[in-house]
Structure formats: C-alpha cells, structure tokens
Backbone bond lengths (Angstrom), bond angles and torsions (degrees), N, CA, C in turn:
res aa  C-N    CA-C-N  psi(-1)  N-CA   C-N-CA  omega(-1)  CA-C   N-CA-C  phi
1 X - - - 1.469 - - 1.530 108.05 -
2 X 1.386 103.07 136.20 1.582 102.29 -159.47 2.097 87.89 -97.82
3 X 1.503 91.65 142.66 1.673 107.37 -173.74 1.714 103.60 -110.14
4 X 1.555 96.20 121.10 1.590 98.82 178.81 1.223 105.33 -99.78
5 X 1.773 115.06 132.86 1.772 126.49 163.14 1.031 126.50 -48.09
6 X 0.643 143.35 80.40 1.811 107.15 -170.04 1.679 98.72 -102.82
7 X 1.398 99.10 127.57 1.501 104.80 159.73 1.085 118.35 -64.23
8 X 1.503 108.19 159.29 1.242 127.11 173.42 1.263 124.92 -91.26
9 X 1.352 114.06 136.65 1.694 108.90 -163.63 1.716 102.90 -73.92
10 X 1.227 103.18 147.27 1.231 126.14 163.79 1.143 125.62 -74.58
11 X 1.765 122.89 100.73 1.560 108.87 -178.21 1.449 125.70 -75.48
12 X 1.469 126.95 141.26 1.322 115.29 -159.71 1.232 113.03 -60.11
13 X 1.480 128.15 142.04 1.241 123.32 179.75 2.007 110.42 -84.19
14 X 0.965 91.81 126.26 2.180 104.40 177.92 1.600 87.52 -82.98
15 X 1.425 119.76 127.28 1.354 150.53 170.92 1.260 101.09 -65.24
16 X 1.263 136.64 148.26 1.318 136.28 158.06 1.188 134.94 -63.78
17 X 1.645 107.56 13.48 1.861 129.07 -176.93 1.547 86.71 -97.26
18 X 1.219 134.33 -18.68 1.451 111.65 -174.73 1.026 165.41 -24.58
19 X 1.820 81.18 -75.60 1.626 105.84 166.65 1.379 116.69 -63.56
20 X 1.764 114.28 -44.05 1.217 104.83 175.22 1.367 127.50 -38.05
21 X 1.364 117.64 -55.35 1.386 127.94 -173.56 1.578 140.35 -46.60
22 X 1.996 91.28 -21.35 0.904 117.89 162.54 1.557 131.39 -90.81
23 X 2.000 98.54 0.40 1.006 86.17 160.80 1.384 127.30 -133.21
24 X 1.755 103.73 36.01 1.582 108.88 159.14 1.415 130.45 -47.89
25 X 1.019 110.08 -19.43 1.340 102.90 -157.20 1.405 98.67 -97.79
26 X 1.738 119.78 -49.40 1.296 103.57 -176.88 2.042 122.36 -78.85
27 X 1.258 89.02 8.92 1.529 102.55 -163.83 1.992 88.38 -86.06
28 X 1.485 111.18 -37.62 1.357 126.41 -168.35 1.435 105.66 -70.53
29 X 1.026 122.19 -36.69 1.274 115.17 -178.31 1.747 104.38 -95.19
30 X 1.285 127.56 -32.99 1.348 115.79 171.04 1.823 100.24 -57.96
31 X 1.069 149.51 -38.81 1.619 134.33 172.24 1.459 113.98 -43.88
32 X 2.063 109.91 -55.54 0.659 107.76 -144.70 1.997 95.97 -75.27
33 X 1.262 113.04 -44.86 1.412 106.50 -156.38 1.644 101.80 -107.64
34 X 1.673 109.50 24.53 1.492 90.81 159.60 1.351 101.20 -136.86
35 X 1.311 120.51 -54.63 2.008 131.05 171.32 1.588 107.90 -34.16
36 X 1.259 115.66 -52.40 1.679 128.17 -141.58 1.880 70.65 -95.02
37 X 1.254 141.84 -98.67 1.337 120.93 -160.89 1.771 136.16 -66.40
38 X 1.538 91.58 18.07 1.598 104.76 163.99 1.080 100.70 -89.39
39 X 1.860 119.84 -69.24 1.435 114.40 163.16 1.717 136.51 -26.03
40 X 1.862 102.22 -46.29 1.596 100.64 166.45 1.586 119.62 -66.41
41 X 1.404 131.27 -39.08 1.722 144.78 124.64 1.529 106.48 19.49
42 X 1.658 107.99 -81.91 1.026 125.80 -139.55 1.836 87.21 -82.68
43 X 1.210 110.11 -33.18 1.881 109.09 -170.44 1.321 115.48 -82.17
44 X 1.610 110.64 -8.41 1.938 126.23 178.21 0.942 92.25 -97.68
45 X 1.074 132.77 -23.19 1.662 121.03 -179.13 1.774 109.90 -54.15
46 X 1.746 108.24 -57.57 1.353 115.19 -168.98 1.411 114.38 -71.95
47 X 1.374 113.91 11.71 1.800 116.42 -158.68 1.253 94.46 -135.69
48 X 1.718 108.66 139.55 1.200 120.65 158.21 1.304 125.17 -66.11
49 X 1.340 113.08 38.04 1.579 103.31 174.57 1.571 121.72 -52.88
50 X 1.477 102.88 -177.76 1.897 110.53 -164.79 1.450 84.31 -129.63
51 X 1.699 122.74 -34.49 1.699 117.12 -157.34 1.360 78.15 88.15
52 X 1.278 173.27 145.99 1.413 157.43 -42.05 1.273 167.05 -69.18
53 X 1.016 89.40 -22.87 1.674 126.19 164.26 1.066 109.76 -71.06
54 X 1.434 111.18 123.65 1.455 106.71 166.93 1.521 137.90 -94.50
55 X 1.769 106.51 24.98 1.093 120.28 135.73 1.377 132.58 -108.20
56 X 1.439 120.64 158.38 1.840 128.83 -164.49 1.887 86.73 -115.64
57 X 0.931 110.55 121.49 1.524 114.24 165.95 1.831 92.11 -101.65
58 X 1.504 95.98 131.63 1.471 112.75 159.60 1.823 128.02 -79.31
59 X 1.410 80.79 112.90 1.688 88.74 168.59 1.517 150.36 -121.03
60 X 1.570 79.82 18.14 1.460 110.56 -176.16 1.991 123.33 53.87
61 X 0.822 118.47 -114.78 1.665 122.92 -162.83 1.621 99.22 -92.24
62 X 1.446 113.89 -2.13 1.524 127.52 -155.17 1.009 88.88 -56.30
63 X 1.784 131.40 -48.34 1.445 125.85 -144.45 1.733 94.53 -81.92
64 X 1.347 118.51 -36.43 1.607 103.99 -157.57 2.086 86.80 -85.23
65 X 1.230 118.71 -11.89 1.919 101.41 169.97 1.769 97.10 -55.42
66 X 1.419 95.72 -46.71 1.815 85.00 -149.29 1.882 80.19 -67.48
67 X 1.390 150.94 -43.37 1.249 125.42 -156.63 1.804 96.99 -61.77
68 X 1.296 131.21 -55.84 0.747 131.41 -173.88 1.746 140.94 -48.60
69 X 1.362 99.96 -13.48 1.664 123.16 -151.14 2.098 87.59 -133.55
70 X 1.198 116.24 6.18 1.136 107.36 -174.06 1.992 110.59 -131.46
71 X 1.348 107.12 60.79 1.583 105.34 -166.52 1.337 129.01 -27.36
72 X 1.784 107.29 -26.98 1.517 102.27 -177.81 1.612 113.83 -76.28
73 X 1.376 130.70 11.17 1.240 154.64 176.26 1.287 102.83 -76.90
74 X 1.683 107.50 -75.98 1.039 103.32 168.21 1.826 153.57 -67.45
75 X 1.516 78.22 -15.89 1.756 102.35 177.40 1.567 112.08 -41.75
76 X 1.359 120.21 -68.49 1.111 140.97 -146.88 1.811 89.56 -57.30
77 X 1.246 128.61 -18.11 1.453 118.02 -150.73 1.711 93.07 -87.07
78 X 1.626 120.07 12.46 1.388 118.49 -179.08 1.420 98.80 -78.78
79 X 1.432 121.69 -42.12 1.346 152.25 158.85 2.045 86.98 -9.57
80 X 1.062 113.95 -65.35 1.606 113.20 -160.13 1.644 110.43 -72.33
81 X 1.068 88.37 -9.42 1.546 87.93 -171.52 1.560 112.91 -80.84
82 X 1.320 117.84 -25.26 1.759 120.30 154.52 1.578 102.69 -60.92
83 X 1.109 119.69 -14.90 2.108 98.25 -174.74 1.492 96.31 -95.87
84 X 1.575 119.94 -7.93 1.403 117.98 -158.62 1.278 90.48 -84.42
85 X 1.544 118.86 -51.74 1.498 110.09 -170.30 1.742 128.71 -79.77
86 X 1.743 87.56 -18.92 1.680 87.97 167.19 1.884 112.28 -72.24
87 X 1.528 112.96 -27.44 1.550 113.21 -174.59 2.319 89.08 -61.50
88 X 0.981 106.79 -21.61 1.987 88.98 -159.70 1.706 84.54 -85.72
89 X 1.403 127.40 -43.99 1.351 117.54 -179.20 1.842 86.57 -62.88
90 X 0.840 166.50 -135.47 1.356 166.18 11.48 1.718 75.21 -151.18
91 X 1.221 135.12 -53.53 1.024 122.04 -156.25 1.719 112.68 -94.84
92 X 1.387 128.99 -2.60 1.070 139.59 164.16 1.684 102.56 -75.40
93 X 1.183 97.25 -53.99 1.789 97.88 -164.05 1.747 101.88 -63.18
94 X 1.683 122.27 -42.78 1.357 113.16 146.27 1.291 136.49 17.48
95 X 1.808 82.43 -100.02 1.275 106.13 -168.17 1.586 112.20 -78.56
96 X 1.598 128.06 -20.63 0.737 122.70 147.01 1.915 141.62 -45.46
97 X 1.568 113.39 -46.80 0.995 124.82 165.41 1.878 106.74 -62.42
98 X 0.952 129.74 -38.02 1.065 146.06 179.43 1.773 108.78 -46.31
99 X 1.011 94.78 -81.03 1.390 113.12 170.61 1.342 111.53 -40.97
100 X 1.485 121.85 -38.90 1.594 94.86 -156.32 1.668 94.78 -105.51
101 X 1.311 128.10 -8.13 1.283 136.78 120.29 1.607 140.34 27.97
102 X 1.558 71.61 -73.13 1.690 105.79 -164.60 1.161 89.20 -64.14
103 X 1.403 120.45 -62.61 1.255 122.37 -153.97 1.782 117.17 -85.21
104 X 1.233 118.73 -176.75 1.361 129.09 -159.57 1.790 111.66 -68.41
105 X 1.549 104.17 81.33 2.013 107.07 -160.28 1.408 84.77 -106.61
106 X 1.244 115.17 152.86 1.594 146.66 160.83 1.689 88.24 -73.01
107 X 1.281 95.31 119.82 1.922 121.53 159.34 1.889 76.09 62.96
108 X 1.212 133.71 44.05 1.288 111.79 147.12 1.612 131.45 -38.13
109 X 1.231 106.34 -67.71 1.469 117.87 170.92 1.527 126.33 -32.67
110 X 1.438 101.75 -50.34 1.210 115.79 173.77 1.850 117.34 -59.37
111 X 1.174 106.69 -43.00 1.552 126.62 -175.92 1.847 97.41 -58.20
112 X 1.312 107.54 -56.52 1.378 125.85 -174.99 1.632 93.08 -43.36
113 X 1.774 116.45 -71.49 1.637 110.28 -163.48 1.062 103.19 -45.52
114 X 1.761 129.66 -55.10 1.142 126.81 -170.22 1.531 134.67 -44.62
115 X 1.060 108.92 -39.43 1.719 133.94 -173.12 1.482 88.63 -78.55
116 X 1.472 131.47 -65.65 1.349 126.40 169.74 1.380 139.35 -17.77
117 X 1.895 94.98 -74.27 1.268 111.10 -160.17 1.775 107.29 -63.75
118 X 1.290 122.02 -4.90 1.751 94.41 -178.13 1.686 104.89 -99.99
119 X 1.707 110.15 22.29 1.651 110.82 173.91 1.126 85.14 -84.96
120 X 1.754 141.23 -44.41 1.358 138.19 -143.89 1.433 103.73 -76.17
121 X 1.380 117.73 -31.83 1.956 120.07 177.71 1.435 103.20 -57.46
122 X 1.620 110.92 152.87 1.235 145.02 171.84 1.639 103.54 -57.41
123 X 1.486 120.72 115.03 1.531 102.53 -173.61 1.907 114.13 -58.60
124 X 1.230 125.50 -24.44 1.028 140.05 174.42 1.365 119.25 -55.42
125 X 1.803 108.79 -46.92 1.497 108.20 172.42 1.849 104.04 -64.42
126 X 1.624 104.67 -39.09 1.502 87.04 -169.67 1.802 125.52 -69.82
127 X 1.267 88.39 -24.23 1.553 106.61 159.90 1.253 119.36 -31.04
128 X 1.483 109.33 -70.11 1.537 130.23 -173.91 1.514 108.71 -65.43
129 X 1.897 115.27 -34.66 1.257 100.14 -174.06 1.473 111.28 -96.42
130 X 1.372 117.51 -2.70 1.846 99.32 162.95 1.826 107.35 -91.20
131 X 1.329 106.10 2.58 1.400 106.80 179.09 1.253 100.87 -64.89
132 X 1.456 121.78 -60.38 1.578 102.64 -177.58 2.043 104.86 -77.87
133 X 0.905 130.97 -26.47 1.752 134.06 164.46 1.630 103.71 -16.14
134 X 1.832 103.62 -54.02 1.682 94.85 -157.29 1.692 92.50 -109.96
135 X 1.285 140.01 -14.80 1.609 144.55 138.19 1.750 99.87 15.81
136 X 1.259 108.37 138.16 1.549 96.24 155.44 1.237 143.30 -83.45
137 X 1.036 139.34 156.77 1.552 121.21 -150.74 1.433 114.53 53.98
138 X 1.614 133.40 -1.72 1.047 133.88 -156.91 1.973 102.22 -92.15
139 X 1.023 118.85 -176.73 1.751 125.83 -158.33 1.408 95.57 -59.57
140 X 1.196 140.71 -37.38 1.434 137.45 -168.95 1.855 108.42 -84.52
141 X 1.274 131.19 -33.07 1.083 143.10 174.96 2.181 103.18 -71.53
142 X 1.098 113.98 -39.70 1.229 120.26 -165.43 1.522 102.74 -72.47
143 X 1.819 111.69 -52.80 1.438 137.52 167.84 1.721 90.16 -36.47
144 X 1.365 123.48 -73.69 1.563 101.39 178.66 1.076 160.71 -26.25
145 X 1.643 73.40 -69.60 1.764 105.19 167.91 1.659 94.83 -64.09
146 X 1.122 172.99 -66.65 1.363 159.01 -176.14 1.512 127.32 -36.09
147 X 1.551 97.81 -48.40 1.912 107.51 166.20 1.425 105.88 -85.51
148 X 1.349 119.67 26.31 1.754 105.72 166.44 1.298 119.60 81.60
149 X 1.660 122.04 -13.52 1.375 134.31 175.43 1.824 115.24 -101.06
150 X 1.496 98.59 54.49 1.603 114.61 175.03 1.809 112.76 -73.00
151 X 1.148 110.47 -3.41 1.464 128.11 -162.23 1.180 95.91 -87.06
152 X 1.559 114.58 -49.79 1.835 109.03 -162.33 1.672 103.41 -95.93
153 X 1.851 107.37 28.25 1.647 87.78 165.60 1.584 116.62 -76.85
154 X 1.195 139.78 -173.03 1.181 147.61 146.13 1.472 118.15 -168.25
155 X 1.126 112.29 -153.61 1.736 120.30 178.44 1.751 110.18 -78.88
156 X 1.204 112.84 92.13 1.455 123.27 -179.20 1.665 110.34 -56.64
157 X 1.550 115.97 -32.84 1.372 111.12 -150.17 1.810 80.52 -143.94
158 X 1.210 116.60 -3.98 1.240 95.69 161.35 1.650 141.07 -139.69
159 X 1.460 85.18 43.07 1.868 111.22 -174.89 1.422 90.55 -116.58
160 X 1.455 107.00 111.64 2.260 99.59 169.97 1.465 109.73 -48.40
161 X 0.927 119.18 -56.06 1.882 134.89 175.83 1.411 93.48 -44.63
162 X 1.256 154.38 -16.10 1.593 148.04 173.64 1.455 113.50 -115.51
163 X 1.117 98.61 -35.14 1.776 96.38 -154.08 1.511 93.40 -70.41
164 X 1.424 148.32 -35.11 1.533 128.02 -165.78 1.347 97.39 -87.14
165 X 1.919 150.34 -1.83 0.781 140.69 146.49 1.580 117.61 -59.75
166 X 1.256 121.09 -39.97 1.203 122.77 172.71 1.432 122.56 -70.11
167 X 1.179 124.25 -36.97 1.727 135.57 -176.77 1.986 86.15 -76.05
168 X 1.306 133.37 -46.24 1.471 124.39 -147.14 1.445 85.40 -86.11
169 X 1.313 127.31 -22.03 1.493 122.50 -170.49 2.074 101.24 -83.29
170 X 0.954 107.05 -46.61 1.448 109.53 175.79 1.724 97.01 -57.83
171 X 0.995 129.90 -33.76 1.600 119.96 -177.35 1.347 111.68 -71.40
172 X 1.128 119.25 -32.21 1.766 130.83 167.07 1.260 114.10 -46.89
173 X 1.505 109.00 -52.65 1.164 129.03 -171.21 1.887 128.33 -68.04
174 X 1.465 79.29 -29.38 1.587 89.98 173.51 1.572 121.78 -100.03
175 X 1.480 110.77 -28.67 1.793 127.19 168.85 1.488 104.69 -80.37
176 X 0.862 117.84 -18.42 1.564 100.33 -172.70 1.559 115.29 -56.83
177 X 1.482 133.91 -32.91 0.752 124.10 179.79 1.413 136.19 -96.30
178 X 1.622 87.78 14.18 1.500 103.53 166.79 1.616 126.65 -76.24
179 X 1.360 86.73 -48.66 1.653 93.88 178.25 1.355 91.58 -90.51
180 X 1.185 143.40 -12.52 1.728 104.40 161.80 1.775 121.33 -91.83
181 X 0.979 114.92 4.50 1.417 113.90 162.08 2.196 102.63 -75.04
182 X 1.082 100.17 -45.86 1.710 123.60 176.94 1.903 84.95 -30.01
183 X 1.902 93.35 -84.51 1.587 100.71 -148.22 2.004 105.17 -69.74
184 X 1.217 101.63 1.49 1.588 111.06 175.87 1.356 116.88 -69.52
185 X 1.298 93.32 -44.69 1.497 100.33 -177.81 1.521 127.27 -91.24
186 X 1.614 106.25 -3.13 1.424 133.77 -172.75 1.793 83.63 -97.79
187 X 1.258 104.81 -54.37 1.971 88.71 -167.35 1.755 118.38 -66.30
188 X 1.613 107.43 -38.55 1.547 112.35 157.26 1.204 116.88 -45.72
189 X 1.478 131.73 -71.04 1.400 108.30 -165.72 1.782 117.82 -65.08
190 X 1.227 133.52 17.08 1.096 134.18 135.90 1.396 135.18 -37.89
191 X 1.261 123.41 118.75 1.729 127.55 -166.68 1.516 100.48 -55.72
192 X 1.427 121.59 142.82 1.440 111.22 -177.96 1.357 105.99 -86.80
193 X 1.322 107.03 -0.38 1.921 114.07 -171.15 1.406 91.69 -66.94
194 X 1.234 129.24 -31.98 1.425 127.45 -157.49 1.614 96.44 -57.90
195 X 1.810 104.21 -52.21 1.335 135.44 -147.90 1.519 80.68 -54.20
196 X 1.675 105.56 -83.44 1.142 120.62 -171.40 2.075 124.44 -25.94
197 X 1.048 89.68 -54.56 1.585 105.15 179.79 1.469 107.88 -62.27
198 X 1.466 100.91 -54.24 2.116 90.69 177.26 1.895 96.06 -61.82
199 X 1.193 133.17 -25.25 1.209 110.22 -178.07 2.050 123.46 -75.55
200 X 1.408 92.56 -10.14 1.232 94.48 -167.00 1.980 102.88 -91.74
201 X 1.271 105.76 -20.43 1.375 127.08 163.72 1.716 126.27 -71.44
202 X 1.035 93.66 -19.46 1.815 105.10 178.19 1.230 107.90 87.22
203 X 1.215 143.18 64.36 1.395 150.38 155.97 1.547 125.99 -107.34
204 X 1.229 102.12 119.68 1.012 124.53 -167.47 1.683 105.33 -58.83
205 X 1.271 102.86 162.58 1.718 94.16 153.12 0.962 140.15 -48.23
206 X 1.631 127.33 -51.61 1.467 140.49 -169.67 2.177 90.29 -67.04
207 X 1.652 97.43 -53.76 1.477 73.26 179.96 1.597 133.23 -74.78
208 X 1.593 107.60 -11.54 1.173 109.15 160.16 2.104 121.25 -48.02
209 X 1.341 99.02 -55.83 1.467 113.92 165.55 1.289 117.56 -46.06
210 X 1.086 118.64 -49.22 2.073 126.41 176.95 1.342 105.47 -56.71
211 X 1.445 98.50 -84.17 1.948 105.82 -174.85 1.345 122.54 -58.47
212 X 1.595 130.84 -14.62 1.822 130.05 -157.85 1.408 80.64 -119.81
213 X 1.489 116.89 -98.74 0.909 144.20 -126.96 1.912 109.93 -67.41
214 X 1.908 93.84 -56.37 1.638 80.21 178.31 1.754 117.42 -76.01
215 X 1.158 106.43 5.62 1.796 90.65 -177.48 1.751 70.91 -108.08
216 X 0.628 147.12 -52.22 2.116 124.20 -155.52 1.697 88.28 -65.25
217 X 0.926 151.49 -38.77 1.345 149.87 165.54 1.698 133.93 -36.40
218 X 1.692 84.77 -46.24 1.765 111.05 -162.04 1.840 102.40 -29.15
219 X 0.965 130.36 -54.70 1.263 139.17 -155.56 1.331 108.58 -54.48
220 X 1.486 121.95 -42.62 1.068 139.54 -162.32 1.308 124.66 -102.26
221 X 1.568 99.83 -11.97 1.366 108.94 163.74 1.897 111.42 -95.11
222 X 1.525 113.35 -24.99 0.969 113.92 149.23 1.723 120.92 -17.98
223 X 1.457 92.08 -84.91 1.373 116.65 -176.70 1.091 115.55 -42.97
224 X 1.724 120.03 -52.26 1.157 111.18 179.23 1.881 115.92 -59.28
225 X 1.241 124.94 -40.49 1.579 112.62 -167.70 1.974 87.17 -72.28
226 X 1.290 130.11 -32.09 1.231 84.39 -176.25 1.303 122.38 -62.21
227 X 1.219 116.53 -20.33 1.647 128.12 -149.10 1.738 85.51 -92.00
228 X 1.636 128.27 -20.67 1.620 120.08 167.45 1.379 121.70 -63.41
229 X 1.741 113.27 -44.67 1.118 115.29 -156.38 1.456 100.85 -88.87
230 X 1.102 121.91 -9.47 1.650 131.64 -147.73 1.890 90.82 -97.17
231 X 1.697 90.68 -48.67 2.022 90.27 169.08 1.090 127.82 -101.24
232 X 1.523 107.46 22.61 1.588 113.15 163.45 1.571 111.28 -93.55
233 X 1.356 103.14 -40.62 1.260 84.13 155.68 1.144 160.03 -92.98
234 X 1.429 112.67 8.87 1.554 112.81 -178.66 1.827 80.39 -129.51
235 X 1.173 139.01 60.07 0.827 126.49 150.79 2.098 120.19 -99.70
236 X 1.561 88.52 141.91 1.948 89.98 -148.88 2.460 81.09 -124.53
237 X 1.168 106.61 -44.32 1.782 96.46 -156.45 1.735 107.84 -55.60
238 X 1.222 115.44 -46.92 1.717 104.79 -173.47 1.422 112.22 -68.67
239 X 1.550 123.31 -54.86 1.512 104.30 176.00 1.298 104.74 -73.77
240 X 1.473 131.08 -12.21 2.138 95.26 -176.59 1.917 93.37 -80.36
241 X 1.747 136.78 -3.76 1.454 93.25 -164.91 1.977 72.33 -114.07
242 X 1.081 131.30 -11.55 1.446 113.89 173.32 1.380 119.75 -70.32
243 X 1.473 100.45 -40.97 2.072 105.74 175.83 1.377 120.96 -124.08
244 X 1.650 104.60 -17.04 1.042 118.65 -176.79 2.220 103.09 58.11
245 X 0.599 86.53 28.80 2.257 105.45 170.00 1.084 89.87 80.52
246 X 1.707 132.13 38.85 2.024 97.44 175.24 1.700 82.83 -110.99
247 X 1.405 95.38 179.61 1.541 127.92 -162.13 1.534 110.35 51.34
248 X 1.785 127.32 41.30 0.767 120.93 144.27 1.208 111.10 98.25
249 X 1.549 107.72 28.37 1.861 120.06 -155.50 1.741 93.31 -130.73
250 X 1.397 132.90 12.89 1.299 131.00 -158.13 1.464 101.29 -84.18
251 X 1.319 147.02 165.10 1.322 158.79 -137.07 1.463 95.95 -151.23
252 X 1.560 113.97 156.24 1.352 105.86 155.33 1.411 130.37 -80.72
253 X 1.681 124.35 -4.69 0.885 131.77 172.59 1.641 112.64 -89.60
254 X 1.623 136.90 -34.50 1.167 124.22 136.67 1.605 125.23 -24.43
255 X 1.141 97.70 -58.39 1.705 108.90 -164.92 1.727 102.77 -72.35
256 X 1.315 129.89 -3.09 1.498 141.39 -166.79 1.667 73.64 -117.66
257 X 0.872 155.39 -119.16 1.897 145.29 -162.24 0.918 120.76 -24.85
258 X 1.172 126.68 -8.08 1.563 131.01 168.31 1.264 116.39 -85.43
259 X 1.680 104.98 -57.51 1.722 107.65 167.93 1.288 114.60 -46.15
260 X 1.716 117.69 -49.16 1.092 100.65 178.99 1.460 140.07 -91.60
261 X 1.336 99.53 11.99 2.074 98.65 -177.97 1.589 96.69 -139.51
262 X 1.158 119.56 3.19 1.818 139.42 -179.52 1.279 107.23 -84.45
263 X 1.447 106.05 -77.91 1.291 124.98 -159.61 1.432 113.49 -109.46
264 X 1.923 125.16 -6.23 1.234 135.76 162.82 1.486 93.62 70.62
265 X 1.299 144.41 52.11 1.395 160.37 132.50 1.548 125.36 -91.57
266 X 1.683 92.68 62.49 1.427 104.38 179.91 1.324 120.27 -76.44
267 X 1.237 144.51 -14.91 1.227 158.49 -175.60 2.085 100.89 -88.58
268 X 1.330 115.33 -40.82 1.511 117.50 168.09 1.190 117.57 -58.94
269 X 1.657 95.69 -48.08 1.840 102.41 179.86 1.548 137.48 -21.80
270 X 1.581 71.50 -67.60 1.374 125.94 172.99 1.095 118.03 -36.39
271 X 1.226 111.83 -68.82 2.213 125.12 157.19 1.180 103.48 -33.27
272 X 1.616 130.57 -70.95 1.325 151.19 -169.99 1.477 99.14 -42.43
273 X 1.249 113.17 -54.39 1.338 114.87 -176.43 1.455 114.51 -73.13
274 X 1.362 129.91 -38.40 1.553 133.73 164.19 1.500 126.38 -54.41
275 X 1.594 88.72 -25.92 1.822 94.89 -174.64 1.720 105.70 -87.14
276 X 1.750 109.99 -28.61 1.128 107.72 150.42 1.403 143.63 -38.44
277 X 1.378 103.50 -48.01 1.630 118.17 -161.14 2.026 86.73 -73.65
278 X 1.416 109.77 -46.26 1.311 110.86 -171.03 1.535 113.68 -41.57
279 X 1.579 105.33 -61.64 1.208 120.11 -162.45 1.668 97.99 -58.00
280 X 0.996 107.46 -48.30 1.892 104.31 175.99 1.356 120.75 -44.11
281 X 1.318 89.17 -54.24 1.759 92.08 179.17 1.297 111.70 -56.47
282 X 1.523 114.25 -67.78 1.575 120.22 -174.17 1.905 110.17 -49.68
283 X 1.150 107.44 -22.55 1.414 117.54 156.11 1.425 134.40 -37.77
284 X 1.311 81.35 -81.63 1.892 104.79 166.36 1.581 88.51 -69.39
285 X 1.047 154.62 -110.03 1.356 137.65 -124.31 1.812 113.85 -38.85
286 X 1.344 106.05 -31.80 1.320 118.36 -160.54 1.866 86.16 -66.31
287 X 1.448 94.76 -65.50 1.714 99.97 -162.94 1.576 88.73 -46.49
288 X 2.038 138.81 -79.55 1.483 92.26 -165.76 1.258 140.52 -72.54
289 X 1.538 117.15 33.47 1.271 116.50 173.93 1.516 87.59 -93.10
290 X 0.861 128.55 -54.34 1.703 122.34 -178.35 1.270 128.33 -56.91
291 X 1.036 110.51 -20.52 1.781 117.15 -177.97 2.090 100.32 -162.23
292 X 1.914 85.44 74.38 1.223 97.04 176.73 1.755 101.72 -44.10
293 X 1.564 106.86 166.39 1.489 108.60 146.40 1.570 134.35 -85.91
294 X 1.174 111.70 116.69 1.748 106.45 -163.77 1.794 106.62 -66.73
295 X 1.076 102.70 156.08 1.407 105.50 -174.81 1.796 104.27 -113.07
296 X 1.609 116.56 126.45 0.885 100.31 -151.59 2.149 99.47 -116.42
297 X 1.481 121.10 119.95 1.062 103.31 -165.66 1.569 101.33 -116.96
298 X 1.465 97.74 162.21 1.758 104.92 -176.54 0.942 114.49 -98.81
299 X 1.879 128.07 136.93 1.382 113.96 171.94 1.783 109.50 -112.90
C-alpha cells in the first residue's frame, strides 16, 4: 500500500513591517492634531501675535514675565481649588457606589444606568440644564420651598461665596460616572476566590474593602486622581456656559479664551496655556512620586 506525505502547510510568515503599517494612520493623525499644534503652542507663546496678522514678531520669554509679574493671571487658579475638592468627594462617592455594586443589589443594573447616564450628556446640554436647576425660583429653590426650607434659597450662580460651590457640585454630578464605571470594572475583574475565602474566614465587608478590593484596585484609583486634578484644573465648559467666569467663578482656562479671542493676545495665551500644560505635568509627576504604582508579582 502506497503511503502519501503530505507536507505541512506553511503558515505565511507577517514581516516585521506589519504592525507598523497598521499604525500609520493613527500615529498620522496623532502629529497632525496634537504634536504639530503643541509645537505651533509652544512658537505663539514667544510672539506677540494678535491671531491676525500675518506677521509673529518675536519676543521671547516676554509673554511668560508679564504671566508671571501679573497676579491677577495667576489669581484665578484659586478658582480650581473648588473642582479639586469636589473631584475627592466625586471620587469617594465612586468608589463607594462602586463597591456596593459589585455585589448582589436589588435593581443593581438599574442603579448602574443611572449613575452613568449623565457622563453620556453633552457637557453643554448639562450646562444649560442646571442653568435653569440653580435660577431663582428655579427647580432647586422650589425643592426647598416644598420641604419647608424656603429660607436657605438665595443667588446660586450669583453670590461669588456660592457660585463655585454650585458649578464644583454640577462637576460631581456629571464625572461621577466616569470613575465609577473605572473602579467597577477594576473591582470585577477581581478573583471571586478572594470574595469567597474572606467569606469563609468572617470578614466583613468594610474588611472585605480594606484587604481585596482597595489594593486589587490601587492602580486605577491612581489614575483616576490624576485624571481629577489634571481636569480640575483646566476645566473651562460648565462655568464658561453657566457664568461664563462672572461673580468670581472664572478659571484659568476661561481667562486663556478670553486673551485669546477677547482681547486678541494670542501669543500671551499661548504662555497661559504652556504654563498650564507645565503645572499638570509637574502635578502628575509629583502625585507618582507620592504614591508610586506598586508592582504586583506572582509566585
């Protein structure tokens, strides 16, 4: 009986030009619309530009003396410090909702869309809809006046002493369900053996939360405060369409759109905007110097 060989097919070999190739395209557009106008950024900075002229006169470091030598420049950045402390409530209540989540809740699911769905709105629509929310006589004043507490209405959006409580509280309201989709999906992929085993040991919830959950998490809560402090401060859409910065609610990123489409000091902006990017960074570097990321290995 005659015995046939048959070779074995050869799978095509993929060249080591491959992957690249696949990643012209998104590599092409990261030059074009983030490198190429950081770089254009960084060259308005040194120029007295207007944004019209189609010449840039060079003036070197001139623009960041005057940011520097001019406090009401810097003032406004107190302004961030209400988004700083609503981002640590925003991120407690999170991870809190998060957590209890995880586990076996009546209408869980339902709780989940809810907490979600106001990341999915247009920040602009939400803008507009706590615009009339904190209004006088508006839905939050009425809510008072109904539980008998008509006394503590006042000017929501137009007392300085209120209004960045009110704008930092609408920011809660709309991130929250960012970082809890984040720590949701950070507490699920957790082994349930863990779950199981602290249960067979007698652990409570809270210590379930201590020993499992916040160190299998850490990373991601990391991430999240950088990703708080980083949009607390250059955050510009809820106060520019709720007050647009008046009564004392202005941002440094408002106050950087003004120079430049206000007052046609595109070349200042520009600084404003560089001294920004700095402070972020040196930001974030600081936080992981402070709360390295642990590296976690298996034996």
């Amino acid at each position: 009986m005659a015995t046939l060989n048959a070779r074995p097919r050869r799978k095509p070999r993929r060249g080591p030009v491959t992957p690249y190739v696949f990643l012209i395209v998104p590599l092409a557009f990261l030059v074009v619309f983030t490198y190429i106008p950081v770089a254009n950024m960084f060259w308005y900075s040194v120029t007295d530009w207007d944004g019209l002229s189609p010449t840039k006169d060079f003036v070197g470091f001139g623009n960041y003396v005057e940011i520097f030598t001019r406090p009401e420049l810097f003032g406004v950045l107190k302004v961030s410090l209400y988004y700083v402390g609503a981002s640590f409530v925003q991120i407690v209540l999170a991870l809190y909702f998060a957590t209890v989540l995880s586990f076996s809740t009546f209408l869980r699911n339902v709780y989940k869309g809810f907490i979600f769905f106001p990341y999915l709105i247009n920040g602009v629509a939400i803008g507009m809809i706590f615009l009339f929310f904190f209004q006088p006589g508006g839905t939050l004043d009425s809510a008072l006046q109904a539980v008998g507490l008509g006394g503590a209405t006042q000017q929501w959006l137009g007392d300085p002493g209120v209004v960045n409580y009110s704008l930092a509280g609408t920011s809660i309201w709309r991130y929250l369900g960012l970082n809890f989709v984040l720590f949701l999906g950070a507490i699920q992929s957790i082994p349930g053996q863990l779950y199981e085993a602290a249960e067979l040991d007698g652990a409570s919830r809270w210590a379930q939360f201590r020993y499992i959950i916040l160190p299998g998490i850490r990373p991601v809560v990391g991430l999240s405060f950088i990703l708080a402090i980083s949009g607390s401060l250059s955050v510009f859409e809820i106060p520019f369409i709720m007050t647009g910065g008046a009564n004392e609610s202005e941002t440094f990123v408002i106050q950087t759109v003004n120079m430049a489409f206000k007052y046609y000091k595109f070349g200042l902006a520009s600084a404003m905007a560089v001294v920004l990017l700095v402070i972020i960074l040196v930001v974030t570097w600081l936080q992981r110097r402070i709360a390295p990321e642990e590296k976690v290995t298996l034996s």
